[in-house]
mmCIF file of the N, C-alpha and C atoms, coordinates in Angstrom:
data_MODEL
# 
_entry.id   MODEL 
# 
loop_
_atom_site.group_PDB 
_atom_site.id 
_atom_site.type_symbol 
_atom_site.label_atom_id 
_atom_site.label_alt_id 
_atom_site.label_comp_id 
_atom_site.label_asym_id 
_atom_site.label_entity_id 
_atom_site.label_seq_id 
_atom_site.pdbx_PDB_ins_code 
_atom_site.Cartn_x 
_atom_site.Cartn_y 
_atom_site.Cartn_z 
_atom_site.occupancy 
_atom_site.B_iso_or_equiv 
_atom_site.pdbx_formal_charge 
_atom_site.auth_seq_id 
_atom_site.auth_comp_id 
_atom_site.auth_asym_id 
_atom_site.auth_atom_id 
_atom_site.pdbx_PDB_model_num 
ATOM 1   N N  . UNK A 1 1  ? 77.178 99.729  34.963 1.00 0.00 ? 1  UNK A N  1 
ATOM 2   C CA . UNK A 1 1  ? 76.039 100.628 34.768 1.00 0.00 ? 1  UNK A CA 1 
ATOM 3   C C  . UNK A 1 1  ? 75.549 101.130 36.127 1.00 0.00 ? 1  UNK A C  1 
ATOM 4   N N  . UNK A 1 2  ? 75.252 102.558 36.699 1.00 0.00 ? 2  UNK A N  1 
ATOM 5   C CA . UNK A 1 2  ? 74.919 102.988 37.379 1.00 0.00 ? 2  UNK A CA 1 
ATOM 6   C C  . UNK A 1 2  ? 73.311 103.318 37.208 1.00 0.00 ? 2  UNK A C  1 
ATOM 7   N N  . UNK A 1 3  ? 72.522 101.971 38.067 1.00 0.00 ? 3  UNK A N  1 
ATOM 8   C CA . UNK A 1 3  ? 71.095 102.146 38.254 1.00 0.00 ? 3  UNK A CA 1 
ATOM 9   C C  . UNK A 1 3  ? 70.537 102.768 39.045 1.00 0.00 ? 3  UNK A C  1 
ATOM 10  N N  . UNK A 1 4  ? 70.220 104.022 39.380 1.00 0.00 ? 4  UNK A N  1 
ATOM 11  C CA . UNK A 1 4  ? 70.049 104.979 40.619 1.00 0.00 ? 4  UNK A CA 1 
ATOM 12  C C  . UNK A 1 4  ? 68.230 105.207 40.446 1.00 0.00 ? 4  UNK A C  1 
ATOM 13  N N  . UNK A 1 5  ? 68.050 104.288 39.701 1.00 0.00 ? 5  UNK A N  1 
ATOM 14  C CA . UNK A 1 5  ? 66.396 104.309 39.639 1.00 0.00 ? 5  UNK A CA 1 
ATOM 15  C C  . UNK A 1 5  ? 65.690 103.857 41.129 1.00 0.00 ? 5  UNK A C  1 
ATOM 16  N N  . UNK A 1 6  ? 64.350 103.899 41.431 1.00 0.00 ? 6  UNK A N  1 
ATOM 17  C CA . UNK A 1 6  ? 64.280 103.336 43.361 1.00 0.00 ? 6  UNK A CA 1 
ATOM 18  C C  . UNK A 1 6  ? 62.413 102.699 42.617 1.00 0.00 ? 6  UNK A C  1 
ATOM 19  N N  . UNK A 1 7  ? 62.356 101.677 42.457 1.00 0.00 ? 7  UNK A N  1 
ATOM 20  C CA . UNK A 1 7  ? 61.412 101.256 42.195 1.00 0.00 ? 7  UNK A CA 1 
ATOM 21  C C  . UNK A 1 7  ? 60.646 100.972 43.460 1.00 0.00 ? 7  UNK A C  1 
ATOM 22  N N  . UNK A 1 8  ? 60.521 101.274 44.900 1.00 0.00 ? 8  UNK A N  1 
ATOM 23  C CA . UNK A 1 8  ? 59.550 101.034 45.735 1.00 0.00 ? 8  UNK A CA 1 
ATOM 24  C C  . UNK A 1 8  ? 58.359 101.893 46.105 1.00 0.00 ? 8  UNK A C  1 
ATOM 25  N N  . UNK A 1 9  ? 58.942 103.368 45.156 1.00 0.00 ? 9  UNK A N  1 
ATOM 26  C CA . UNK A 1 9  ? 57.877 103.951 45.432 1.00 0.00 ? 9  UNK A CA 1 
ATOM 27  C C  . UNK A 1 9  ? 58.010 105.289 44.396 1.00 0.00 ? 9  UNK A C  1 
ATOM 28  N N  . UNK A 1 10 ? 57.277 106.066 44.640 1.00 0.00 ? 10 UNK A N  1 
ATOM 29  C CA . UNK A 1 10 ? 56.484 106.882 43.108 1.00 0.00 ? 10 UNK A CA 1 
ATOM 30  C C  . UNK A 1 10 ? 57.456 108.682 43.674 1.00 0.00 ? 10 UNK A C  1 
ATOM 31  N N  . UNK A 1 11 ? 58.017 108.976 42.821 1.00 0.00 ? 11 UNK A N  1 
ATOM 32  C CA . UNK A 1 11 ? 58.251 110.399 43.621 1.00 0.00 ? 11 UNK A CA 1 
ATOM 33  C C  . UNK A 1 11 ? 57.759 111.580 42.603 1.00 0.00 ? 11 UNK A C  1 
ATOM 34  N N  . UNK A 1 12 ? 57.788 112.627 42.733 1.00 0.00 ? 12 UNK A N  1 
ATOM 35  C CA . UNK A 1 12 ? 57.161 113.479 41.944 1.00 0.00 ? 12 UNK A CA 1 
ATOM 36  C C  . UNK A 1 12 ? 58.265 114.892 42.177 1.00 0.00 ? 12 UNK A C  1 
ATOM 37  N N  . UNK A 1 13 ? 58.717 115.331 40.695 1.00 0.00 ? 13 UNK A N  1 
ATOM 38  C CA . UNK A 1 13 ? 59.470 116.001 41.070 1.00 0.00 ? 13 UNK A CA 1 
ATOM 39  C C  . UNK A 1 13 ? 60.917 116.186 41.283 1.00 0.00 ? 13 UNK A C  1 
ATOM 40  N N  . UNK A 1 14 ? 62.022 116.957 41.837 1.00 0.00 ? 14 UNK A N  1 
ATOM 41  C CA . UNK A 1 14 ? 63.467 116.745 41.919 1.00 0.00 ? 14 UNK A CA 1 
ATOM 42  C C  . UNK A 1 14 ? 63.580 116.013 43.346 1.00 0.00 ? 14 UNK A C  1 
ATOM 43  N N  . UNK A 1 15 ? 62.944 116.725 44.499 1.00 0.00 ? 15 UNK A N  1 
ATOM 44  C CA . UNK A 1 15 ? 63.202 116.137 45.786 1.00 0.00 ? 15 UNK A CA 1 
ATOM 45  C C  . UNK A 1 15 ? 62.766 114.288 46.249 1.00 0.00 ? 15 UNK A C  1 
ATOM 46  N N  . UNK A 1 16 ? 63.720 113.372 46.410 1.00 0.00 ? 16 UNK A N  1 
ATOM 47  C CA . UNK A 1 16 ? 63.199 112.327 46.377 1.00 0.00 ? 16 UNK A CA 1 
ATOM 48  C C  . UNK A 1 16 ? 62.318 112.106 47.567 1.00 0.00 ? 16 UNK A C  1 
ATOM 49  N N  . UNK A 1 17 ? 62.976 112.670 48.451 1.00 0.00 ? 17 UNK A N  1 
ATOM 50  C CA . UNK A 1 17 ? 62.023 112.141 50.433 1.00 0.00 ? 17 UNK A CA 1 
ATOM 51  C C  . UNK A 1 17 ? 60.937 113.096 50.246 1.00 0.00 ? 17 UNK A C  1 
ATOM 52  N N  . UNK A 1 18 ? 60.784 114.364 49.717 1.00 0.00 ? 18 UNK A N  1 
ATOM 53  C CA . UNK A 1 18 ? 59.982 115.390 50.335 1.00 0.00 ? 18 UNK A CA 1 
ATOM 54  C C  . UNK A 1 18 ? 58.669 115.277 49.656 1.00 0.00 ? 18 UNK A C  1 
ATOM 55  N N  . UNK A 1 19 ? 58.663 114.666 48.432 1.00 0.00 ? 19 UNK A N  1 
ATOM 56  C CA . UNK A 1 19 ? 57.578 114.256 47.548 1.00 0.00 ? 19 UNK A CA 1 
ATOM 57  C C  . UNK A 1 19 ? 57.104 112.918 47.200 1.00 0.00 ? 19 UNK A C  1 
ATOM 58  N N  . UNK A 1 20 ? 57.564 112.300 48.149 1.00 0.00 ? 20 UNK A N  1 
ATOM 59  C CA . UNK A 1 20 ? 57.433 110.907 47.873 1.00 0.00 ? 20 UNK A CA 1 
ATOM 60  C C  . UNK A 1 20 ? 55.970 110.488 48.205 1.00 0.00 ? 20 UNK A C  1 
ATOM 61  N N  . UNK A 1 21 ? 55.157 109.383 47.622 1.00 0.00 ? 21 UNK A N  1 
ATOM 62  C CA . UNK A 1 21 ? 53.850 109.231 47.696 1.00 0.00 ? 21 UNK A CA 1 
ATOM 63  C C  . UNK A 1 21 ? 54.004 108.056 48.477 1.00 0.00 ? 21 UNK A C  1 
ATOM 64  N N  . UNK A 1 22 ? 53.296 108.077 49.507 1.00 0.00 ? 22 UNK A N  1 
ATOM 65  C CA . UNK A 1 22 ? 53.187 106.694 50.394 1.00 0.00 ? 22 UNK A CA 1 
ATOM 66  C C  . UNK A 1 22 ? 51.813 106.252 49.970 1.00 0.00 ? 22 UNK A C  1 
ATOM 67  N N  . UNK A 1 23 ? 51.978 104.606 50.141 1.00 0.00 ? 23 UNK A N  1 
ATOM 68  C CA . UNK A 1 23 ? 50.807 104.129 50.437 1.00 0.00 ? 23 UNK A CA 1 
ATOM 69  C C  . UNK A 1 23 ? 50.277 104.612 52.390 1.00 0.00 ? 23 UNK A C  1 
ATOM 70  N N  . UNK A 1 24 ? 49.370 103.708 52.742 1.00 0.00 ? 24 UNK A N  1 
ATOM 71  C CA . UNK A 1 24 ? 48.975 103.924 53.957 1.00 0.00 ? 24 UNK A CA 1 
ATOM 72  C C  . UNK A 1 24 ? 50.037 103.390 54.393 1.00 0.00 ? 24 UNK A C  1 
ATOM 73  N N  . UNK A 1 25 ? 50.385 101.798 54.354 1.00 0.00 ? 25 UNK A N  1 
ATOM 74  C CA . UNK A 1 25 ? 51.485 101.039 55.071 1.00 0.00 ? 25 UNK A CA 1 
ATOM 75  C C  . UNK A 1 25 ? 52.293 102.178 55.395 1.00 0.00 ? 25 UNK A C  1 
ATOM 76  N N  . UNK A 1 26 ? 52.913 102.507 54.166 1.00 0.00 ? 26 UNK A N  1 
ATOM 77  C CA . UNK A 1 26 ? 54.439 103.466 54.296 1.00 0.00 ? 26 UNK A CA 1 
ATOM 78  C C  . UNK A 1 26 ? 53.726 104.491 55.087 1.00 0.00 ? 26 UNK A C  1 
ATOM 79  N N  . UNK A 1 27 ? 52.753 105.678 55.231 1.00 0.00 ? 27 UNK A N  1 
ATOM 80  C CA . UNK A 1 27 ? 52.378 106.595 56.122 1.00 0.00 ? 27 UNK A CA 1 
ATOM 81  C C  . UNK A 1 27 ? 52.471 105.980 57.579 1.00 0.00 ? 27 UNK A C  1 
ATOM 82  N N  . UNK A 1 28 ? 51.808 104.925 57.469 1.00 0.00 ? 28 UNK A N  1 
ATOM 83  C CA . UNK A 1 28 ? 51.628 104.525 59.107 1.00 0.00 ? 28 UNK A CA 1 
ATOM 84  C C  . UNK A 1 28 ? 53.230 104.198 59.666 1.00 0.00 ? 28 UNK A C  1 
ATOM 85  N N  . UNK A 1 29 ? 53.733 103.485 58.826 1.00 0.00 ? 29 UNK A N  1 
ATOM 86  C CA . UNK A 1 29 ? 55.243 103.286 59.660 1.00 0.00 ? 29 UNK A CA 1 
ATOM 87  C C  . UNK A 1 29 ? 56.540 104.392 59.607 1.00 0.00 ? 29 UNK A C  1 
ATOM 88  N N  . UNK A 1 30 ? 56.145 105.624 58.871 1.00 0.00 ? 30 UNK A N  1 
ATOM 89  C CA . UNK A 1 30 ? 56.819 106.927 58.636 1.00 0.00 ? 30 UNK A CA 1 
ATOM 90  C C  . UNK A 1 30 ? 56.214 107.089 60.300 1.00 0.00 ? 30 UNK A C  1 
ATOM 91  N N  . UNK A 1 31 ? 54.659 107.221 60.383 1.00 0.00 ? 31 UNK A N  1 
ATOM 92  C CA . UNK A 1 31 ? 53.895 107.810 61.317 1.00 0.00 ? 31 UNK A CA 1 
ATOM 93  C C  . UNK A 1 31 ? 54.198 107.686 62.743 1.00 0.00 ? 31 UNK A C  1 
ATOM 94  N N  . UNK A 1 32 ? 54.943 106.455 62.372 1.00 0.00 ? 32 UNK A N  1 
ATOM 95  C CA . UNK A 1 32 ? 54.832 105.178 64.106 1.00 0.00 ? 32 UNK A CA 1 
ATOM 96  C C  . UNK A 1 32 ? 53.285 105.013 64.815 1.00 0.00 ? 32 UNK A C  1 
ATOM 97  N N  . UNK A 1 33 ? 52.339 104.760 63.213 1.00 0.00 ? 33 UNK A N  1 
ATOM 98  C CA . UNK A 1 33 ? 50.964 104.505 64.143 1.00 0.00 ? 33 UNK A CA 1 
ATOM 99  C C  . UNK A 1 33 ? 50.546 103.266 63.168 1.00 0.00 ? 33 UNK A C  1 
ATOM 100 N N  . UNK A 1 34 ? 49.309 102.647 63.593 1.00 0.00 ? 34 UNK A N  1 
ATOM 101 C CA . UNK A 1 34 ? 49.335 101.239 63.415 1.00 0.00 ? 34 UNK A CA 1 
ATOM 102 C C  . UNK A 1 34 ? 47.895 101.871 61.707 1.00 0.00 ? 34 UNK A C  1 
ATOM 103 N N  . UNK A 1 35 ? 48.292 101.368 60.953 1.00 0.00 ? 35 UNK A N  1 
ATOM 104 C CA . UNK A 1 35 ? 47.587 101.383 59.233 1.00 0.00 ? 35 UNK A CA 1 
ATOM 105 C C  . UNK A 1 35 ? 46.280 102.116 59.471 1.00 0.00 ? 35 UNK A C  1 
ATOM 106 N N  . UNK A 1 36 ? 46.011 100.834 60.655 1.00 0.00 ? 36 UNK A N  1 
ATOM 107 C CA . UNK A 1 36 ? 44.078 101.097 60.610 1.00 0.00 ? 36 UNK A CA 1 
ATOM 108 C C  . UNK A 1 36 ? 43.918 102.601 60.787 1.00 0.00 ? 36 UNK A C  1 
ATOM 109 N N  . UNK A 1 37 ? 44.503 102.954 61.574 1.00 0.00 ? 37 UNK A N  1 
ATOM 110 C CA . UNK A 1 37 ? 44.744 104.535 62.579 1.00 0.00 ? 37 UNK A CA 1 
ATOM 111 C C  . UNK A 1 37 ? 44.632 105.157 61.479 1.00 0.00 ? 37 UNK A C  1 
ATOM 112 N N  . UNK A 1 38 ? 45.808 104.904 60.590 1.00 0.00 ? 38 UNK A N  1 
ATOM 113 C CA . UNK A 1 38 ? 45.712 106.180 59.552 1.00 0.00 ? 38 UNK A CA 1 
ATOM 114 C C  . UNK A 1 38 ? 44.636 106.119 58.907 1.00 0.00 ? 38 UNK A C  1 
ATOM 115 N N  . UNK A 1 39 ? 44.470 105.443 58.255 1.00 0.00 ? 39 UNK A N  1 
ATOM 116 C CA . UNK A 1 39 ? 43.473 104.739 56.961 1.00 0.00 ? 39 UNK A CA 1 
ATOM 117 C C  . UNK A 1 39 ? 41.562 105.441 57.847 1.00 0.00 ? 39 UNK A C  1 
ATOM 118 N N  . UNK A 1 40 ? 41.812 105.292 59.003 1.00 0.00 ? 40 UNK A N  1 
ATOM 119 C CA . UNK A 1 40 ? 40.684 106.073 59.580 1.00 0.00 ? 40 UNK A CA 1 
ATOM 120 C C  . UNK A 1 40 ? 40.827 107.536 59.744 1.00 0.00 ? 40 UNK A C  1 
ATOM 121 N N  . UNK A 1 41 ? 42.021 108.465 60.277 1.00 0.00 ? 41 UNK A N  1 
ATOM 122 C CA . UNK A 1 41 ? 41.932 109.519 59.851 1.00 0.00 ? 41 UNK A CA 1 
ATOM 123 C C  . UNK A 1 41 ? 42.007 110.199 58.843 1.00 0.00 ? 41 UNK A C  1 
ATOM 124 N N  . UNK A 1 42 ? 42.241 109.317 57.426 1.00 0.00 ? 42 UNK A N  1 
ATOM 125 C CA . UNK A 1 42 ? 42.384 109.862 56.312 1.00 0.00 ? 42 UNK A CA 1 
ATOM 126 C C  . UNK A 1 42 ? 40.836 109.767 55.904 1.00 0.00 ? 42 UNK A C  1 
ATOM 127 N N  . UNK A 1 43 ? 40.148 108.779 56.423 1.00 0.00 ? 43 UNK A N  1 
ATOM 128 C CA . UNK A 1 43 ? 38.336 108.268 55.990 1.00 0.00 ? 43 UNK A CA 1 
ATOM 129 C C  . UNK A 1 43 ? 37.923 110.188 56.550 1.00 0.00 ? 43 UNK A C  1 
ATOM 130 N N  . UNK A 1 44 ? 38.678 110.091 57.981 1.00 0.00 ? 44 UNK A N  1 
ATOM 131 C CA . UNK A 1 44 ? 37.656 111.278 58.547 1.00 0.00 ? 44 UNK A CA 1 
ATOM 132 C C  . UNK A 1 44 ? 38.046 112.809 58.426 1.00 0.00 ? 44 UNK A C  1 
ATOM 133 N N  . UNK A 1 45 ? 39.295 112.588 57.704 1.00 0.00 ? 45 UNK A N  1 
ATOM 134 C CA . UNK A 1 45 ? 39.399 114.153 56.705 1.00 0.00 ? 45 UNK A CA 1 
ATOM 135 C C  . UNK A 1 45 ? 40.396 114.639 57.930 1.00 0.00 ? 45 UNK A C  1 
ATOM 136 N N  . UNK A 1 46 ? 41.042 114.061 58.859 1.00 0.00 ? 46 UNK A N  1 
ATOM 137 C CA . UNK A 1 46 ? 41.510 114.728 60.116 1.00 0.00 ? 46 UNK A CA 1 
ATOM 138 C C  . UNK A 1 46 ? 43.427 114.513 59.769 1.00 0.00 ? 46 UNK A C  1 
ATOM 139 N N  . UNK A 1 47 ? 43.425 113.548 58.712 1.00 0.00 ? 47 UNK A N  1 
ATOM 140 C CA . UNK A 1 47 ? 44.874 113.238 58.081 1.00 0.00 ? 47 UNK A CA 1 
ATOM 141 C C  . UNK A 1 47 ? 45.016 113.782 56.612 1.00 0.00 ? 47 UNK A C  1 
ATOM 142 N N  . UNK A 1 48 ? 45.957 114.614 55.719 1.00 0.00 ? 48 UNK A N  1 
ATOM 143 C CA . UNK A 1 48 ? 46.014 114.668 55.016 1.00 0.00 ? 48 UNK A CA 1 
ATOM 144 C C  . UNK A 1 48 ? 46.268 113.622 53.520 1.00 0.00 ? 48 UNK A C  1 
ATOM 145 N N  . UNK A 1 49 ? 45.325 113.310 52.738 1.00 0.00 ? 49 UNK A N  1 
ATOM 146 C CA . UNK A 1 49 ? 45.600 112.237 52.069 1.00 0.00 ? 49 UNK A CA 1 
ATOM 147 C C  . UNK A 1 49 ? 44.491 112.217 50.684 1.00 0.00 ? 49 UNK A C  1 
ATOM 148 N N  . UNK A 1 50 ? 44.705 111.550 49.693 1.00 0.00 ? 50 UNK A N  1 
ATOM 149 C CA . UNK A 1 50 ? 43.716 110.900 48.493 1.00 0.00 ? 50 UNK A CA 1 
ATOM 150 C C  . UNK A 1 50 ? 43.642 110.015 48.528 1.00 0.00 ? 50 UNK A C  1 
ATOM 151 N N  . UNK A 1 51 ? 42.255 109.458 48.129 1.00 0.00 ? 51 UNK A N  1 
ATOM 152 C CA . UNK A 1 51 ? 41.629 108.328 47.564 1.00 0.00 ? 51 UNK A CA 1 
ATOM 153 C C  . UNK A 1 51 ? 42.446 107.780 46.431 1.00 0.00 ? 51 UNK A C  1 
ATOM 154 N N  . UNK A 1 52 ? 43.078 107.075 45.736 1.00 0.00 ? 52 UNK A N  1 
ATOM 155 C CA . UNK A 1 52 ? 43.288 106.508 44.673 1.00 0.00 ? 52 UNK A CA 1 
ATOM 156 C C  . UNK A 1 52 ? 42.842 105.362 44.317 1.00 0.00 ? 52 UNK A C  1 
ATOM 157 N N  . UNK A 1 53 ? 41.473 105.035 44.165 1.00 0.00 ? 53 UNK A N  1 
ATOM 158 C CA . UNK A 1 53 ? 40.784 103.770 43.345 1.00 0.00 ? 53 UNK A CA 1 
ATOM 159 C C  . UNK A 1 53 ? 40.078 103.011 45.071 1.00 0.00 ? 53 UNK A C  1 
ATOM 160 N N  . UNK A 1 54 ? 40.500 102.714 45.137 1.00 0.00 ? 54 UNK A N  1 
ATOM 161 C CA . UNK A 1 54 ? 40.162 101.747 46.464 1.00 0.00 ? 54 UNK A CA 1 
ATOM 162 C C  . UNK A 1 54 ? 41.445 102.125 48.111 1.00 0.00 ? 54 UNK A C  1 
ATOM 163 N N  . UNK A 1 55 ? 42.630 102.939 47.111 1.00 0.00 ? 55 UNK A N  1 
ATOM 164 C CA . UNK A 1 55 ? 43.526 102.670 48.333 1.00 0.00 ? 55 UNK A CA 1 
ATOM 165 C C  . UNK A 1 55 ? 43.870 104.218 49.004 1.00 0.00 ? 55 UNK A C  1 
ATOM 166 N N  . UNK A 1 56 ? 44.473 104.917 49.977 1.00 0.00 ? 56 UNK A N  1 
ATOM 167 C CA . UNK A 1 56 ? 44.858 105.830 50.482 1.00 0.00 ? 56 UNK A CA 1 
ATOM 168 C C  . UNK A 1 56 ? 46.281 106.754 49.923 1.00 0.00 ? 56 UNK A C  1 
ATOM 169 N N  . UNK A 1 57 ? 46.685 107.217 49.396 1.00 0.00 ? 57 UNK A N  1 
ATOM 170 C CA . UNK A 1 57 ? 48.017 107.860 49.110 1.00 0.00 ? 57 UNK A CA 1 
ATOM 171 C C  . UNK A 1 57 ? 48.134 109.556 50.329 1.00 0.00 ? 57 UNK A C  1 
ATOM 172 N N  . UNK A 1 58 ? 49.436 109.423 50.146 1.00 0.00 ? 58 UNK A N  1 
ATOM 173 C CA . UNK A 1 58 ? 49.943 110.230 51.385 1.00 0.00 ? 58 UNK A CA 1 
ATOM 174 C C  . UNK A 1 58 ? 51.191 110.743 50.364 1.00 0.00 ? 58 UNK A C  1 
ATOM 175 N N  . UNK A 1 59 ? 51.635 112.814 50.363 1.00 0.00 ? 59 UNK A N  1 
ATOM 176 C CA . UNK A 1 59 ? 52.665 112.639 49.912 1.00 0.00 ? 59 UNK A CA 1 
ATOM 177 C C  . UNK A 1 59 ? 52.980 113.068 51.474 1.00 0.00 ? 59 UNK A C  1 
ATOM 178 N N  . UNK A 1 60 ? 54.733 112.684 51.441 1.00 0.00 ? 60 UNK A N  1 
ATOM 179 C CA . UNK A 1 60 ? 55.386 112.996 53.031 1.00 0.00 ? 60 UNK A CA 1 
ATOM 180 C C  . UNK A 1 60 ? 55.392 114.244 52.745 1.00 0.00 ? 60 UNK A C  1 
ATOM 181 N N  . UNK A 1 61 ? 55.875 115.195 52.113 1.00 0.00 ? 61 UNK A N  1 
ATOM 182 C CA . UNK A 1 61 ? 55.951 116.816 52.446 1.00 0.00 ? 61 UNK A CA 1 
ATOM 183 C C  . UNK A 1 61 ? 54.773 117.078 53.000 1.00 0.00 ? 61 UNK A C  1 
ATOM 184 N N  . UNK A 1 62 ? 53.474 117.419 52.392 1.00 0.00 ? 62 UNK A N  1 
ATOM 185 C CA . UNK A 1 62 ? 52.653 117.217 52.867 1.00 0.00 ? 62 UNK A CA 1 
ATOM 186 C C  . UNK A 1 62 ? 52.121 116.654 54.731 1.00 0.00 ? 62 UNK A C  1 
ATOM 187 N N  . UNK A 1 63 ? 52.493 115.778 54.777 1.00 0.00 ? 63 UNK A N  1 
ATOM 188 C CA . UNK A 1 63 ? 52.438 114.941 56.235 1.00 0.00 ? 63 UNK A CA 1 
ATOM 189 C C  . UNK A 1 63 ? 53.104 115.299 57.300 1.00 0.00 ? 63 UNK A C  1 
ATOM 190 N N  . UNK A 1 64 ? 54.854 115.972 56.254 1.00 0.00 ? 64 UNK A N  1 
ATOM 191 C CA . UNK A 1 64 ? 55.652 116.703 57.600 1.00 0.00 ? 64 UNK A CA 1 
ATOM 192 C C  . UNK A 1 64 ? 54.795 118.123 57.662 1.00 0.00 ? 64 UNK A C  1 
ATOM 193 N N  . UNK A 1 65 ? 54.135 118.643 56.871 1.00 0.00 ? 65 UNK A N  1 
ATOM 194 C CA . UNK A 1 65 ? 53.483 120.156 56.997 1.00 0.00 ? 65 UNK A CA 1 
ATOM 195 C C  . UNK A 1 65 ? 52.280 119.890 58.319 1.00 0.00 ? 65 UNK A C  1 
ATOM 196 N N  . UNK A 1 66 ? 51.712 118.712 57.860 1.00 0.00 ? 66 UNK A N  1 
ATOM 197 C CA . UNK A 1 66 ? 50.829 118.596 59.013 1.00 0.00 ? 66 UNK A CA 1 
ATOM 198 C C  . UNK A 1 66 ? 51.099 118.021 59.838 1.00 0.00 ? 66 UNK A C  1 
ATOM 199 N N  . UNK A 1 67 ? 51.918 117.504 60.057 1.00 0.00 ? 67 UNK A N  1 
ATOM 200 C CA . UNK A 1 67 ? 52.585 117.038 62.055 1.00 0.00 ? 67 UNK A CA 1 
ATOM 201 C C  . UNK A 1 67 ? 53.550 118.557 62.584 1.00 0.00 ? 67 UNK A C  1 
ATOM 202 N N  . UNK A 1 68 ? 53.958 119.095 61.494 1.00 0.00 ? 68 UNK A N  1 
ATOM 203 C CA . UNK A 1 68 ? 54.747 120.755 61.969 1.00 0.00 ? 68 UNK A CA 1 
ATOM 204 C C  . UNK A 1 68 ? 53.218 121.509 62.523 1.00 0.00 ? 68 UNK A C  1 
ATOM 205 N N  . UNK A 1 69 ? 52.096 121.438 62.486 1.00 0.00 ? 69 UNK A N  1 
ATOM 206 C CA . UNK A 1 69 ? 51.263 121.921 62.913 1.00 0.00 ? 69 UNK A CA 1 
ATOM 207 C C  . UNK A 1 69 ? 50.664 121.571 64.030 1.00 0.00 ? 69 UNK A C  1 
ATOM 208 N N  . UNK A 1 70 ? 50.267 120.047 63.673 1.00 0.00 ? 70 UNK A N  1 
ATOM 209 C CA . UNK A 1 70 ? 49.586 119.276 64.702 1.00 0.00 ? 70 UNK A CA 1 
ATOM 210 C C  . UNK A 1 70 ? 50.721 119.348 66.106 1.00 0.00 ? 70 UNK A C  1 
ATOM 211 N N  . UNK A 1 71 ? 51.882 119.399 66.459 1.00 0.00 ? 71 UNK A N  1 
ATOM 212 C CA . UNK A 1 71 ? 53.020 119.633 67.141 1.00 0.00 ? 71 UNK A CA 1 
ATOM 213 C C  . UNK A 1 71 ? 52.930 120.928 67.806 1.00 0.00 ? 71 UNK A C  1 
ATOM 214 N N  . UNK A 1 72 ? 52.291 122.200 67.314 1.00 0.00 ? 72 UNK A N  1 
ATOM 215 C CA . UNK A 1 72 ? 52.121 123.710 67.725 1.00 0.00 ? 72 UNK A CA 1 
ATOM 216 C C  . UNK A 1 72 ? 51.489 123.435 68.985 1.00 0.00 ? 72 UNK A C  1 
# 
């Protein structure tokens, strides 16, 4: 049986990397910056991201749109 399912994380869509929903962990180590970092620029609106209940979500398309900017 060919299981090509990826239970570590949530994707949305056909593209698996480009829509993928990170927690903070996964943003910060995509990011190469340390959780707190993110988890504070996402508090101060300066990182792209949602609230979900108590925790932070990040999709990466999204994240590469805003480091292709933040990079200009």
């Amino acid at each position: 049986m060919n299981d090509t399912r990826d239970y570590g994380a949530i994707y949305i869509g056909g593209e698996k990397n480009a829509n993928q929903v990170m927690t903070s962990v996964e943003a910060a180590e995509y990011l190469k910056m340390h959780v707190k970092t993110v988890c504070r620029l996402a508090k101060e609106g300066k990182i792209p991201a949602k609230k979900v209940g108590s925790e932070w979500r990040f999709l990466r398309r999204v994240l590469d749109n805003w480091l292709s900017m933040e990079l200009v």
